[in-house]
N, C-alpha and C positions, 0 to 999 in steps of 0.2 A: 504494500500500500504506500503510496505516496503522503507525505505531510510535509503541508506546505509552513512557511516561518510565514506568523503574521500576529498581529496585536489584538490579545480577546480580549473582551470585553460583553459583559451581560451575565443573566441569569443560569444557574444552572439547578434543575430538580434533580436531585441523588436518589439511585434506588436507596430501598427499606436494608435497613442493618440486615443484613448476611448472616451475622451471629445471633442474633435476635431470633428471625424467621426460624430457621432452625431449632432453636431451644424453645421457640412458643408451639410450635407444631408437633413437637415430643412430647411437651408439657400436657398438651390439650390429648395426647394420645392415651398417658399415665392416667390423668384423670378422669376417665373416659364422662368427662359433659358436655351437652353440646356447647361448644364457645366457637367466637370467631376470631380470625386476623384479618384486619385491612392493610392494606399494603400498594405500595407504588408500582415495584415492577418485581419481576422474580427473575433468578439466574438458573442457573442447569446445578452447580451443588444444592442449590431449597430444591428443586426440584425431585432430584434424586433421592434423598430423605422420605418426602412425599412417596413417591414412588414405592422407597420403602416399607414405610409405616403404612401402608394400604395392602403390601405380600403380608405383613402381621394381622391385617386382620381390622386394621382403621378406615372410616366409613369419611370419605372427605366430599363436601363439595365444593369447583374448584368455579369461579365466577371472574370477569372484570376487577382487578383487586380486592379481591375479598374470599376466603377463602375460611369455610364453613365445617368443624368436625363435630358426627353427629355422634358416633358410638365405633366401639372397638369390641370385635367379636371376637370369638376364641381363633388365636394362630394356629394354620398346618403344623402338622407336626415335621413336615418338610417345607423349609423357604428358604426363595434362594431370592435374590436382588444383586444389583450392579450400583458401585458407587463409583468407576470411571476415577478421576483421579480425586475425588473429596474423601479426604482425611477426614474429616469432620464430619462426617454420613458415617463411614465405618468405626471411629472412636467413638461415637455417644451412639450407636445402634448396635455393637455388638455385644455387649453383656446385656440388655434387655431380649434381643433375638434370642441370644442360647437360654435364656430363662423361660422365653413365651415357648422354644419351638425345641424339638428333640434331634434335627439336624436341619445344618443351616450353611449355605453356599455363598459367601461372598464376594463377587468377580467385581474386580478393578483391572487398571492400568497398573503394565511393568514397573511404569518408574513410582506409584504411588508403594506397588508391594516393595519394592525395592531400599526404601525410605525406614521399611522395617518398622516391628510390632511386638518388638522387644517385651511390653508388659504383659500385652496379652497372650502371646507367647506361653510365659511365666505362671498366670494365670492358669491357663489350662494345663500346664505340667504338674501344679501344685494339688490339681484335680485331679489328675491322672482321668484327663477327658482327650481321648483319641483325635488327634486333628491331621489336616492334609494339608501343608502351605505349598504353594506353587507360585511362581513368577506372576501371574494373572488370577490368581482367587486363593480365598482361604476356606477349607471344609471344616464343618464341626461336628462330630458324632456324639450327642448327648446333652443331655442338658446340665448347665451350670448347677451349684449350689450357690446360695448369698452366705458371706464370711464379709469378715474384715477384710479392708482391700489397705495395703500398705506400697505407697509408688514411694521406689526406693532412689530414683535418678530423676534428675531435673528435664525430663524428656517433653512430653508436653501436657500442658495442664488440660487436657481435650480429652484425657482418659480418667481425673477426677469427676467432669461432668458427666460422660459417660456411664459411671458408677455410684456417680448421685442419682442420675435416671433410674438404675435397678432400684436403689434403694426405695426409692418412689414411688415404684410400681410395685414391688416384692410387700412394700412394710417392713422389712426385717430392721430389727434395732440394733443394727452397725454401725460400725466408722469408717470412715477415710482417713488414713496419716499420712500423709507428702514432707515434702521436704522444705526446713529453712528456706528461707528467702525464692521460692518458690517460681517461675517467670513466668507473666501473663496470667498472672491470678487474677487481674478482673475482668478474666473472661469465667473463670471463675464463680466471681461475684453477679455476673448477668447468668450464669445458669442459677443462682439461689434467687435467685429474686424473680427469674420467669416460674420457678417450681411454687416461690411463696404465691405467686399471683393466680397458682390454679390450686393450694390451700396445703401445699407440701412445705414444713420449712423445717431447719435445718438449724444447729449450736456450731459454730465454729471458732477455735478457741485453741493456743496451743500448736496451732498446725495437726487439728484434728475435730473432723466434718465429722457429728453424729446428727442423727433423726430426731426431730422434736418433737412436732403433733403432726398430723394428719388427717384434714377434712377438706376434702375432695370437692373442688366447687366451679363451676363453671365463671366466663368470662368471657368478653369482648374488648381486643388489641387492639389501638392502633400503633403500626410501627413505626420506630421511629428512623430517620432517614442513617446512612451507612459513613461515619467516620474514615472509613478505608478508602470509600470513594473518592468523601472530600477531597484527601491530603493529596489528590493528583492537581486539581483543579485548584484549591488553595495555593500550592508553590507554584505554580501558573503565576497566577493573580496577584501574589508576593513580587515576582522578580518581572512580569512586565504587562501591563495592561490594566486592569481592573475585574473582578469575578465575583457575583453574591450570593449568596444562598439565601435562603427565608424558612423560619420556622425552626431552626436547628435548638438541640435539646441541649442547650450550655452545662446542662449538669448530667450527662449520660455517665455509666457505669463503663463504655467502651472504651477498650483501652487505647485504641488509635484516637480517640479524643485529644491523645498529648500532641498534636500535630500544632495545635492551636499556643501549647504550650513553647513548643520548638520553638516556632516561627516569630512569637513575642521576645521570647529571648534573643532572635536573631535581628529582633528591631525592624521587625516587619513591618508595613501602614494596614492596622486590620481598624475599621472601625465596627462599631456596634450599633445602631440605631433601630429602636422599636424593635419590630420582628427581623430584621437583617444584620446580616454579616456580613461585609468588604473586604477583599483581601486587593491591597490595592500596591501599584507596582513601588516597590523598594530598593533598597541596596542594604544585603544582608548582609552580615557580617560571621565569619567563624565561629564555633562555638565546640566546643564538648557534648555528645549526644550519647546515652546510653540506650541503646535497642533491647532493653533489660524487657517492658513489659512493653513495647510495639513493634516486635519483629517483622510484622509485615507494611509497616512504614519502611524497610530498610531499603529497595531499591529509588523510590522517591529521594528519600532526604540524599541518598546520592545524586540525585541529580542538581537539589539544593544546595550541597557541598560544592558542587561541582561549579556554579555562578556563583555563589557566597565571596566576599572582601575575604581574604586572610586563609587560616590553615581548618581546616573543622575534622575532629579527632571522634570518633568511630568506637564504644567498646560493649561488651558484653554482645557481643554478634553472633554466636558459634551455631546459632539454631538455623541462621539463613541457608547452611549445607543442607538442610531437610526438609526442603518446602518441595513445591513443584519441581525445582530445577535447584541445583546447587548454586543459590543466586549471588550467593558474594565472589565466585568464579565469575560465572556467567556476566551479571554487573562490569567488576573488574575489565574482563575482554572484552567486555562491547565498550567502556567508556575509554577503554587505550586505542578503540579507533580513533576517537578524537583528540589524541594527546592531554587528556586531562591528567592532569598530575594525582594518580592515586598511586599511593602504596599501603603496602600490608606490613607492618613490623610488630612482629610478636602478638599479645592482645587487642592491637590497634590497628584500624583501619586510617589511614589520614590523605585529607583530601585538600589540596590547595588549590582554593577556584580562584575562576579568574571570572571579567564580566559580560566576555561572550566568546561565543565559536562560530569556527564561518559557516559550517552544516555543509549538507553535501553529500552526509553520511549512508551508511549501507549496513541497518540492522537487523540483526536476528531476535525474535522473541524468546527463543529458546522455549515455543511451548510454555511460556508461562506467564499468567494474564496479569500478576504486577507489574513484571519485568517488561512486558507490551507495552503497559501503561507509563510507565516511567521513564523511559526511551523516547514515546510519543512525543511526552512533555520537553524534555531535551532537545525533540526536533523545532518545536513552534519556537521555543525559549534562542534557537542557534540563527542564524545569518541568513540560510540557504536551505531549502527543501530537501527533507531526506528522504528515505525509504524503510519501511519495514515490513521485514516478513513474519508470519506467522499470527496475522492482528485480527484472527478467529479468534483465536485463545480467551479473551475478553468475557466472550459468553460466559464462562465458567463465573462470576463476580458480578456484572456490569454489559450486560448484553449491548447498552445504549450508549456504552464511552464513545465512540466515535462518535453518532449524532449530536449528542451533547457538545463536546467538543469545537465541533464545524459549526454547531450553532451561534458560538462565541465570537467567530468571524463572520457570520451573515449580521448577528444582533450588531456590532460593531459598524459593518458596511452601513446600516442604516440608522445612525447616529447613535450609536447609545450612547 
């Protein structure tokens, strides 16, 4: 795809939080009442969950943003589903599946199996529950028990939730123990608070999640727009033109919310007025960013490093090798097309921007819908129209990033 360098300006609608969808459409599952979600747009990972939650046995209706759970009938004792490359579909649906169903087939993408499942793994060994992992799916022969679930590695907090949903469904009066200083805990804290909001809640205390009460009640969401999305569109709107959102939830639980925190530090022009937000064009300056609890802000704020005044130093990164795509590689190679000064020393990532590049460039997505987005941005942000391949990928997050985008330039052409 071609993207052209030019100066946006205008509005932009973000789809519905990604992490949100997901944890409300599980939530509405465990409690089996009817509730609903309203919702802006859906991606192919909500999607697949869905998909999921309906082989177990969940009764959905799916409408123009809105989407309807009436009841949840008893699971096959055989279900099998595809969760394609979302982590996020196979971490919070595989201990309720082997609990609802007595054998359970989960087919993904090479590179999602590849990324490894280390706990649950563990899990089922400690079970002596027979499984089958292969490059493309994982088999389950048997059903779980509910115990104490103890995640001993700072791996991803996505298999806590996960096993707060059993807990939720099961009733059993366990815990969760994770680890000190724990990363991306308030994603975390958006699965306790979507289970409180369908009558499920939970003691957390200690670095240890036990069961409180439980009464089971239905609800009607709406959801709130997707922080992840913003922070393309935000460092846009930062380093050259003008960009607003409306209606954003200032005090959200999501943890890419820190984008907003980044960008102030970096002495960003963000105004606030009534219900909007402006991110309006700046000159950032370097700064220290810890990718502790928004790892998947990580290929963006590279590209904000990357125009930022001065040196901007990079740490706690090590999770970006496990996403989609090994993206602090990936990152790194595409942004040495452009001679940007990045290097890797020891714990640190450090990037010395500068306040432009000529474009011209010739990118890869690498198959992976942040790493699309974040390059994209790089190209309007550069001198000269670049190209990139693989800017499908998108669907998985953000089906609408490109219109959205190009919209910036038509709203612009006519005076915005």
């Amino acid at each position: 795809m071609n993207i052209p360098s030019f100066v946006p300006c205008g509005k932009v609608s973000l789809p519905s939080s990604k992490s949100y969808f997901h944890r409300y459409l599980i939530s509405f599952f465990i409690a089996n009442k009817k509730s609903s979600l309203t919702y802006y747009s859906m991606c192919e990972d909500v999607y697949l969950t869905l998909k999921a939650l309906e082989k177990l046995g969940g009764e959905f209706l799916i409408e123009e943003n809105k989407i309807t759970f009436f009841k949840r009938k008893s699971a096959p004792n055989y279900v099998e589903f595809d969760v394609k490359e979302s982590a996020s579909t196979l971490r919070f649906l595989f201990f309720i599946s082997c609990y609802l169903s007595s054998h359970i087939k989960i087919n993904g993408s090479k590179s999602l199996f590849k990324r490894g499942i280390k706990p649950i793994e563990e899990f089922l060994k400690n079970q002596n529950i027979k499984y089958n992992l292969q490059d493309t799916y994982l088999e389950v022969f048997g059903k779980i028990k509910v115990d104490n679930f103890i995640l001993n590695e700072n791996i991803s907090s996505q298999y806590i939730t996960g096993y707060l949903f059993l807990l939720g469904i099961s009733k059993e009066d366990k815990y969760i123990k994770y680890p000190v200083n724990m990363e991306s805990f308030s994603y975390v804290e958006m699965s306790l608070k979507s289970l409180e909001d369908i009558g499920v809640s939970f003691i957390n205390e200690d670095n240890l999640i036990k069961l409180n009460k439980i009464n089971y009640c239905s609800n009607d969401i709406v959801l709130e727009q997707d922080y992840s999305s913003l922070a393309n569109f935000a460092v846009l709107g930062a380093l050259k033109g003008k960009v607003i959102f409306e209606n954003l939830n200032l005090t959200s639980l999501q943890g890419d919310k820190k984008i907003l925190e980044i960008l102030m530090d970096g002495r960003a022009k963000i105004d606030f007025f009534q219900n909007e937000v402006s991110f309006n064009s700046s000159i950032i300056k370097g700064q220290t960013i810890s990718l502790k609890d928004c790892i998947d802000l990580g290929p963006i704020l590279f590209v904000l490093a990357s125009y930022s005044y001065g040196k901007t130093t990079f740490i706690n990164f090590s999770r970006l090798i496990y996403k989609e795509s090994n993206r602090l590689k990936c990152m790194f190679d595409e942004l040495k097309k452009t001679n940007v000064d990045i290097n890797i020393v020891n714990d640190e990532v450090i990037i010395n921007g500068k306040a432009s590049y000529e474009g011209g460039y010739h990118f890869s997505s690498h198959n992976d819908h942040r790493i699309c987005m974040a390059l994209t941005i790089f190209s309007v942000l550069s001198k000269g129209n670049c190209i990139i391949d693989g800017e499908e990928c998108v669907k998985k997050s953000y089906p609408h990033f490109f219109e959205d985008l190009f919209s910036l330039r038509s709203q612009n052409e006519n005076n915005c």
